[in-house]
C-alpha positions in Angstrom: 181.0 26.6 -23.8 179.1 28.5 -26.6 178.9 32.3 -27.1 175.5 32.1 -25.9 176.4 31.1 -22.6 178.2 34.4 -21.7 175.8 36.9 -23.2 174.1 37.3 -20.3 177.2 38.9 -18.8 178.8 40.7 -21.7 175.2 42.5 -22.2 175.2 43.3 -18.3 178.8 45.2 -19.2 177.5 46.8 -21.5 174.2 47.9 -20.3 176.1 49.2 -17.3 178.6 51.6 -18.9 176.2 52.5 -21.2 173.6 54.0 -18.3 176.3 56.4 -17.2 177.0 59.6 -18.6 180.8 58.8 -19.2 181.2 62.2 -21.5 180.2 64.1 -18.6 183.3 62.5 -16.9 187.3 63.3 -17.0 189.2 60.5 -18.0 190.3 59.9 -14.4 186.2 59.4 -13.5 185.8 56.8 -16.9 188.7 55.1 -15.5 187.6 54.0 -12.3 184.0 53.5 -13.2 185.4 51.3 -16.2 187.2 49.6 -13.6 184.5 49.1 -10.8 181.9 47.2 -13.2 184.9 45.7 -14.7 186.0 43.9 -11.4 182.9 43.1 -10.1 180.6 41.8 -12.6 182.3 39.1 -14.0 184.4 38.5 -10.9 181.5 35.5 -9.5 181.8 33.8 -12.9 185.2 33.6 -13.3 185.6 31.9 -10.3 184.0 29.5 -11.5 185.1 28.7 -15.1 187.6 30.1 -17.7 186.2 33.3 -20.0 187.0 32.3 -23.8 189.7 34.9 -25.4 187.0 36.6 -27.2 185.1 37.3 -24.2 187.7 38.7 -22.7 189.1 40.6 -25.8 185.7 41.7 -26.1 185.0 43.0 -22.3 188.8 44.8 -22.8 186.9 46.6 -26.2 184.4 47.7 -24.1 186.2 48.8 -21.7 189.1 51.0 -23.2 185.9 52.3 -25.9 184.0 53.6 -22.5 187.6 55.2 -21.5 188.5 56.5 -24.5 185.3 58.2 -26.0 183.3 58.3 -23.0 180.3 56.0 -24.4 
């Protein structure tokens, strides 16, 4: 698989905790949002074939930069 092949869901990650207001939000409120679109958007794919490391190092960036500085 090439990088190309999963930027279709790593840009729907982003796009998706970028539309929120996450510096409006308590850490509590980032967390489970980071969570919900964590566990759901790429849940469908991996059932059906192995994330490279990157991918996954790179939705775990996203997600703890969403957390931790609310953007």
């Amino acid at each position: 698989m090439r990088r190309g092949d999963f930027a279709g869901i790593v840009e729907k990650i982003s796009s998706k905790l970028a539309s929120w207001k996450g510096h409006l939000l308590n850490k509590l409120g980032r967390v489970v949002l980071a969570n919900a679109v964590i566990a759901t958007i790429p849940s469908y794919n991996m059932q059906a074939m192995l994330f490279p490391q990157y991918i996954c190092d790179y939705i775990d960036k996203t997600d703890c930069s969403f957390i931790w500085k609310g953007f």
